[in-house]
Structure formats: C-alpha cells, structure tokens
N, C-alpha and C positions, 0 to 999 in steps of 0.2 A: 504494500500500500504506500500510494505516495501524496503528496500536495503541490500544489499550484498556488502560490497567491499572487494578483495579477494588480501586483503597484507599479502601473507604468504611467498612471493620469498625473496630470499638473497640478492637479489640487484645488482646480481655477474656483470653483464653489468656495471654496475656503481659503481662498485670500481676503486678508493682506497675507493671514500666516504663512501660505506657504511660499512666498516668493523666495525668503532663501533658506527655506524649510521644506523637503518632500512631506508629502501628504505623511507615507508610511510612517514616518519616526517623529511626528509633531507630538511633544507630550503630553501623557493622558496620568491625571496625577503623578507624573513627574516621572513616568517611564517611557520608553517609544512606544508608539502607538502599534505598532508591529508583533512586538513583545507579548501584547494577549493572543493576539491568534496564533502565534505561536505556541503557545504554551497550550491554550485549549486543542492543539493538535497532537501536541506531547502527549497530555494526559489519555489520549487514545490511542497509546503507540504508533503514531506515525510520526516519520522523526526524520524522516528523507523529504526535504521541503525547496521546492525550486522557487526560487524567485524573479516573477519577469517586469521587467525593470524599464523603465525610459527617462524619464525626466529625474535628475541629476543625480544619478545612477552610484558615482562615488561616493554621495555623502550616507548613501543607506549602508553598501560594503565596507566602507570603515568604522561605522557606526558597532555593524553586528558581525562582521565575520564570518568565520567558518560557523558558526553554530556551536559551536564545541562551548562556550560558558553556557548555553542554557540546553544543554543537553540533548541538542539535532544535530543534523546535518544540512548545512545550508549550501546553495548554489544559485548560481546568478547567471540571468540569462537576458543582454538589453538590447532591445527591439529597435532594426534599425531605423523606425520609425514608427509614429503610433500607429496599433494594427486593431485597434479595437478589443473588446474581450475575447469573442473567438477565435480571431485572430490571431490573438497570442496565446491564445493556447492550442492552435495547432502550430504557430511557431517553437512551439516548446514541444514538439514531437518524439524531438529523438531523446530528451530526457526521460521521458515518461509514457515510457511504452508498457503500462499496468493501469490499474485503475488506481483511479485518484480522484483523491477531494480537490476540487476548485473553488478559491472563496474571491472574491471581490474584496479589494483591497483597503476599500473604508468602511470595513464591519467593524464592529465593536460588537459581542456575544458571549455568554458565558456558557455556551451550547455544548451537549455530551454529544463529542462526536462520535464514540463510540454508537450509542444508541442509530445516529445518522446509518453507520456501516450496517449493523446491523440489519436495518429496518431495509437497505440496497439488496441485501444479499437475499433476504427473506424471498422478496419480491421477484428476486432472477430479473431486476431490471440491467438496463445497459444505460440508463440515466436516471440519475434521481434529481430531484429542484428540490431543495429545502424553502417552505412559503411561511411567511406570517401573518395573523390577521392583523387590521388593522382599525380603527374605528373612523375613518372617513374614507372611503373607498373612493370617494371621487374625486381624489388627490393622486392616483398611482392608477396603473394599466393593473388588471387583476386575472389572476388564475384559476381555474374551474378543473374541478376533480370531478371523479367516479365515489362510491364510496370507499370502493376497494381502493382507494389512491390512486388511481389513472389519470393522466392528463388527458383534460377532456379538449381542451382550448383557451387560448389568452385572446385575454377582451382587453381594448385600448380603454384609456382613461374614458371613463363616461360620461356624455354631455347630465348635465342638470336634469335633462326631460325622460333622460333613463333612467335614474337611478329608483323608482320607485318598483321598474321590475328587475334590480339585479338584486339577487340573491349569496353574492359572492362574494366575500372579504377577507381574501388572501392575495398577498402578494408576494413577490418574488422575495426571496431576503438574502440571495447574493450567493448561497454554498450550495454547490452541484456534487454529486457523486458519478462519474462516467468512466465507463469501458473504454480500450482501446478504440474500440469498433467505431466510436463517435469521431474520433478523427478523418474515419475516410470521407466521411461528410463534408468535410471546412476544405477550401482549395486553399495549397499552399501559396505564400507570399501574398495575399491580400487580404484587405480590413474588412471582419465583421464582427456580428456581435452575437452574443448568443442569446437573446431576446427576438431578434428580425431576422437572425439569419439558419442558426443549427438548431434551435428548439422548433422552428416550425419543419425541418427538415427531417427532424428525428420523429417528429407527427406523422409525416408524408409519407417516410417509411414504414411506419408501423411497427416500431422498436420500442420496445417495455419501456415506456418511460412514468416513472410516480413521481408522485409530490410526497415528500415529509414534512408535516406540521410542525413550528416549531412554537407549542403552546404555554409550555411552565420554564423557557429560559428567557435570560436577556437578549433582546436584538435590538440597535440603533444605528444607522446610516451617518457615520459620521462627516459628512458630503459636506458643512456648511457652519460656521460661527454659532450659529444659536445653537444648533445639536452638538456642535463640540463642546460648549458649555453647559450644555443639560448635559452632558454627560456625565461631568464633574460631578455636578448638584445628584443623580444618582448613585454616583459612589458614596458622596456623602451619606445617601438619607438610605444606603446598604439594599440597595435594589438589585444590586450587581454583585455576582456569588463567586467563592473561588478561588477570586483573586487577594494576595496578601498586596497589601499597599504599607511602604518601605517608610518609618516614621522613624529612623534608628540616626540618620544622618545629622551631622553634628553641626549644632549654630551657635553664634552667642545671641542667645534670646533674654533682653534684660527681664529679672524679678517682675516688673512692674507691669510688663507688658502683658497683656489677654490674648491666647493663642486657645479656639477652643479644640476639645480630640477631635471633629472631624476634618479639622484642614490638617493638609501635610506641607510641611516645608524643607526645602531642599539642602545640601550642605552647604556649608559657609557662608550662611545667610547673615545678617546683619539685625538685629529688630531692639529697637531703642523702650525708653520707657515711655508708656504710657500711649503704647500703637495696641489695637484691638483689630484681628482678624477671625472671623468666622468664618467657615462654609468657604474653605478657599485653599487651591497650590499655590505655591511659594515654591517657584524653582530652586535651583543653585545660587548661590552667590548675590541673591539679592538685598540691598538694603534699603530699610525702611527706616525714617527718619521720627522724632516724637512724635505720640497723640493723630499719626497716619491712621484711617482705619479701612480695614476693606474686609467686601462682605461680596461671601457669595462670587467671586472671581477667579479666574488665572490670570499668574503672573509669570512669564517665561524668564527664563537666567539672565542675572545680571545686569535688571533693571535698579533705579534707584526711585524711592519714591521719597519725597521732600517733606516736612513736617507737615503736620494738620491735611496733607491730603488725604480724598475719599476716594475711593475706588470701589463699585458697587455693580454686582451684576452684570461684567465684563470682562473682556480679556485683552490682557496688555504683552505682546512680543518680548524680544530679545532685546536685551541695552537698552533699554527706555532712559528717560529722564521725566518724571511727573513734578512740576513744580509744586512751590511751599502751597496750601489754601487750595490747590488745584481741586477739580471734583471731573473724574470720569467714570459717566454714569449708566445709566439701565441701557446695555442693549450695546454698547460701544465694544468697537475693536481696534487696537492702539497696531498696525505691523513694527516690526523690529527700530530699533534706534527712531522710533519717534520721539519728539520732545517738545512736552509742554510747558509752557511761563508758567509762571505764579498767578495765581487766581485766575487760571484757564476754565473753563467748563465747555467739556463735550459730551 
C-alpha cells in the first residue's frame, strides 16, 4: 500500500500566506501542515508516501526530508508543470504501480484510514471516493450513492430552484483509494482532474467504484484564511482527535502575563508583563510587547507585536511589525513582513 499527496497548487485561495509559504507546510498550530496527513497515514501502516510537488518545490524537501524523523518514507516527484489532480497522479505512475490512497493536498482530517482500506477491499472496488456530508449542499457539486455504496452520479452545484428536490449531501472530501487499473484511464502528459475527467471515466467503464462516508471524523478544506483559522479555533475547543499539539517549547513568558492552556506558543518567544493571549498560536521566536493582547488568532515566527496592541480573530504572517495601540481585527490577514504604525486599525 502506498500514498499520493498531491501538493503541487499555489495556495492562490490562501494568500497572502502562501506567497513565500507553500500551501503544504503553512503552520497548523505551529507544525507543517503536511505533518497530519502524514501521520494519519502512519497510523494505518502506510508509510511509503510520494509527494507530487510544483510550486516551490525546495522549500517543502528541506522542510521534511527523507521521512525518516516521523517515521515514513518520503519521495518527491515535481511536475513539470501544473497537471491538475489526475494528472498528477498518472504523472506519478511509475512510482506507484499498487494501490494507493490519494489525498488532496489541503485536507486537514483526523480520518482512520485504516477503516478507508478496509471498507476498499470489502467492496473489490478498483476506486473508492471518501464523501462528507455537508449542511449546505448548494455550496459544493455533490455525490449520489446506491445504498450499497455505489457511485451512482455527480450532480454540479445546484441552482437555488433545485435544491428542494435534491436529496443529497455528500460531497467529495478529497481521499481516493484506487487500483492500478485506474491509471490506464488518465492519458499521459496532460492536465486533468479527477472530478471532470477519471471519475466520470471510471462510470463509463463500469468499474467498482464506492463512496466511503466519512461520518464520526474531522474533515476541513483548508483552501482559504477563514478555514485556516477555524481550524485553529477547533483545535482549541478539541474537535480535532489524535493529534498531540507540542506545548513543551521553551519561552520567556513573564509571571504576569495570561497565556490561557489552549493557545500554544512557539520556542523562543518573547511575552512581556501584562500581555493576555487566549485561543491562539504563537509561532517561534515571537515577541510581544506589555499589556499586547490577542484572542482567538495566529501568529507566524518572528513577528513582533508593540505594547497595548490587539490582535483578535486573525492571522498575522512571518516578520510582522504590529505597532504600539495598533488593533488588527475580526477577519484580517496581515502576509509576511507586513508592518503596521502605531495606532493603525485594520
């Protein structure tokens, strides 16, 4: 058994952060974001893990490596251009000539993927979709089963005037289980996707394909500033199972200051008397200056934040500079080395 994770997007949803941050290793309380799915593929003995890669390719392999500290096998494979998701994964051929889980690259899941394998093999499918439901269906293209799990057909996002007779709120949620055999489908060297292009091909074939419900785990799309911040705010309020979140890292955190257990802060932090953080990461190396307070936010390494600033309900990049009185507020995203004056409000 192998894996595919397919981090070759620009992350364009999710700037400013990822301009000189790839989507994969943007941190997710204060670890690469990579690093869970990784791991939740660990824990289901798969541990031979390809990586296909495009937009800026070295900073994720120096990041993670061979896989040898978290106990995989990693490989890197970057696409001479973007090929889409099917695309790259019939680029990725001759690595992965087994079955294999394919996940999209800005999941964030606490998923047994064991159970996934499982539920594949039962089945004698040659593809599976993992779906989630969802509670507005007329936000997302949606997928229809059999009850036995069959793909029955994908309906396009529905106008307004339909939704009274759709019956159907599952969506795609991005982790595929597929056979060899799905490869002869995708033509080499050219972009598609596996939405418009091999899933209605593997229809037309008439090739086992099911859905697996992904009903009692976490599943979030981390495509975009607001969901990379709701995601925090889940970790905090312990929605998200599993995972250990690393509180061990050493700061000078003055006496005085309020740091409550669910924010984590990162090493070599700075945090003066009488700054209050709640509900919030605290990268590396940041300093916060007196009676700063922030709620509810990230803050990437080695920003500095100036006395009496607020910082609420946002997320601030790399090398900041937040002046003294500053206030950035509900719904703000600061990208890297931004810097605000003294008594700024954005």
């Amino acid at each position: 058994m192998q894996a595919l994770i397919l981090a070759g997007g620009k992350g364009t949803r999710l700037r400013p952060l990822t301009v000189y941050t790839p989507k994969p290793i943007v941190p997710v309380m204060n670890r690469p974001f990579l690093l869970y799915q990784i791991e939740v593929l660990a824990r289901a003995g798969v541990t031979d893990i390809v990586l296909s890669l495009s937009y800026q390719p070295d900073k994720i392999e120096d990041l993670l490596g061979d896989g040898s500290d978290f106990g995989v096998k990693l490989r890197y494979l970057t696409e001479p251009a973007p090929m889409g998701t099917g695309g790259a994964y019939r680029f990725a051929a001759d690595e992965i000539r087994e079955t294999t889980i394919v996940l999209n690259g800005d999941i964030l899941t606490d998923l047994d993927v064991s159970g996934l394998i499982e539920f594949h093999r039962s089945k004698g499918a040659e593809a599976t979709i993992s779906l989630v439901p969802v509670e507005d269906p007329s936000a997302y293209g949606l997928v229809e089963t059999d009850p036995d799990g069959r793909v029955l057909r994908f309906l396009e996002k529905p106008k307004p005037e339909q939704l009274a007779d759709i019956t159907v709120n599952t969506v795609n949620a991005g982790i595929y289980v597929l056979e060899p055999s799905i490869l002869d489908l995708i033509p080499s060297g050219e972009s598609c996707s596996f939405e418009y292009d091999v899933f209605p091909a593997i229809r037309a074939k008439e090739k086992p394909f099911f859905a697996f419900i992904i009903a009692d785990n976490y599943w979030r799309d981390l495509g975009n500033p607001k969901s990379y911040l709701e995601a925090h705010h889940d970790f905090f309020d312990g929605k998200i199972k599993g995972f250990e979140v690393d509180r061990s890292a050493a700061s000078d955190i003055a006496t005085v200051a309020q740091v409550d257990k669910a924010s984590v802060i990162g090493a070599g932090c700075v945090i003066k008397p009488g700054v209050r953080i709640t509900r919030s990461a605290i990268g590396p190396g940041v300093h916060i200056e007196e009676k700063a307070v922030i709620e509810n936010s990230v803050i990437w390494g080695h920003t500095r934040v100036s006395s009496a600033a607020e910082i609420q309900n946002a997320v601030v990049g790399k090398s900041c500079h937040i002046g003294r009185n500053a206030v950035v507020g509900d719904g703000s995203v600061l990208g890297d080395k931004t810097s605000l004056s003294d008594y700024t409000k954005v």
